[in-house]
N, C-alpha and C positions, 0 to 999 in steps of 0.2 A: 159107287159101282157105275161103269162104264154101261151102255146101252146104247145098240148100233142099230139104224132103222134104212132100210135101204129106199130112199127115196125118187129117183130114177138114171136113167141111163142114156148116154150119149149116144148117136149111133153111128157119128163121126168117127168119132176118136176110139170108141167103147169105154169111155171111163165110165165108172158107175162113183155114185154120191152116195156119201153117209153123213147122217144127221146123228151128232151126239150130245143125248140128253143131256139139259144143266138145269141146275136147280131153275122154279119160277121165276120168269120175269127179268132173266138172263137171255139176251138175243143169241139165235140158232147161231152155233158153230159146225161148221159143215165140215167135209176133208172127201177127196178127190182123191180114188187112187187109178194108176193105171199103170201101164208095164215098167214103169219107172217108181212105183212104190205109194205112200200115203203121204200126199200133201196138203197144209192147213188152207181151208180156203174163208174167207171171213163175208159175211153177207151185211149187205148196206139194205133198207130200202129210203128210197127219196121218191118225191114230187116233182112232177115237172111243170118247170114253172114259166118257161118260154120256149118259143119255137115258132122263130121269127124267119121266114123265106129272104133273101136276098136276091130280086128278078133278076139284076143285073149278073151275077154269078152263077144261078140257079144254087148259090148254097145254102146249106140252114144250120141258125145257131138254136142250139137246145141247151137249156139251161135245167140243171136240178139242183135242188137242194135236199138236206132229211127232214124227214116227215116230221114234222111237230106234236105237240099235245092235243090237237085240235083235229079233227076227232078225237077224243081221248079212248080209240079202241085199246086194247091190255096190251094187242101186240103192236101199233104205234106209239105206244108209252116203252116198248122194250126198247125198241130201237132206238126214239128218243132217249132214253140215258144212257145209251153206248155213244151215240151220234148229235147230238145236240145240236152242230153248227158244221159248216163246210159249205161247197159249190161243186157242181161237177158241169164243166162248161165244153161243149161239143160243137166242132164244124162239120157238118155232113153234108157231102155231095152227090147222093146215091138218093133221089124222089122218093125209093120205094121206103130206105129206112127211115129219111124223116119224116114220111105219113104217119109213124107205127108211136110218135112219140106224141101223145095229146096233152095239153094243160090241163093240169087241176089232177091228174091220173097220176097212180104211183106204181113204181117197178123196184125191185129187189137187183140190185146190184152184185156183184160177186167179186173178190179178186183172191187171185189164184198167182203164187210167184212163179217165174216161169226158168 
C-alpha cells in the first residue's frame, strides 16, 4: 500500500513534495507535483569533499561524493546502497553560494527531469 506524506512546499514555483513510503532501508523516493502533473524526483545525499577558491578567477570548485558507511547511521547506509560510488564536480562563480558548501558537511541532492 501506497502512503503519501506531504513534506513541504516551494514557494516559487508552488510545487508541493511527497514522500512515498518503501519498505526499510530503501532510500526516500520523492515525486514533485505541479500544474504539469506528478514527477519522479530521486534524492542523492553526498559529502562534500572540496571547495577550493581559485583568487585568480574568484571561482570555486566543489566537489562531492556519496556519503559512505562511515558514519554507519541507518540512513547513510541507505543511501550507500542506492549510491555506492560517483562525483558531482561544480564551478561556482556567485561568493555567496560557494560559502554555503563546507567540507566534511553533507547535503541531499535532488533530480527532478525537467
Amino acid at each position: 500500500m501506497e502512503t503519501w506524506n506531504a513534506i513541504g512546499v516551494s514557494d516559487s514555483s508552488n510545487e508541493v513534495l511527497r514522500r512515498l513510503t518503501l519498505p526499510q532501508g530503501q532510500p526516500p523516493f520523492l515525486l514533485t507535483t505541479d500544474h504539469q502533473g506528478i514527477k519522479p524526483m530521486i534524492r542523492a545525499k553526498f559529502t562534500c569533499q572540496q571547495n577550493t577558491l581559485n583568487h585568480e578567477t574568484q571561482t570555486a570548485t566543489v566537489i562531492l561524493m556519496p556519503v559512505t558507511r562511515d558514519p554507519a547511521s541507518e540512513e547513510n547506509l541507505t543511501f550507500w546502497k542506492a549510491t555506492p560510488a560517483g562525483h558531482i564536480e561544480l564551478q561556482i562563480c556567485n561568493p555567496a553560494a560557494f560559502a554555503q558548501f563546507a567540507v566534511g558537511s553533507d547535503y541531499y541532492v535532488d533530480f527532478t527531469a525537467v
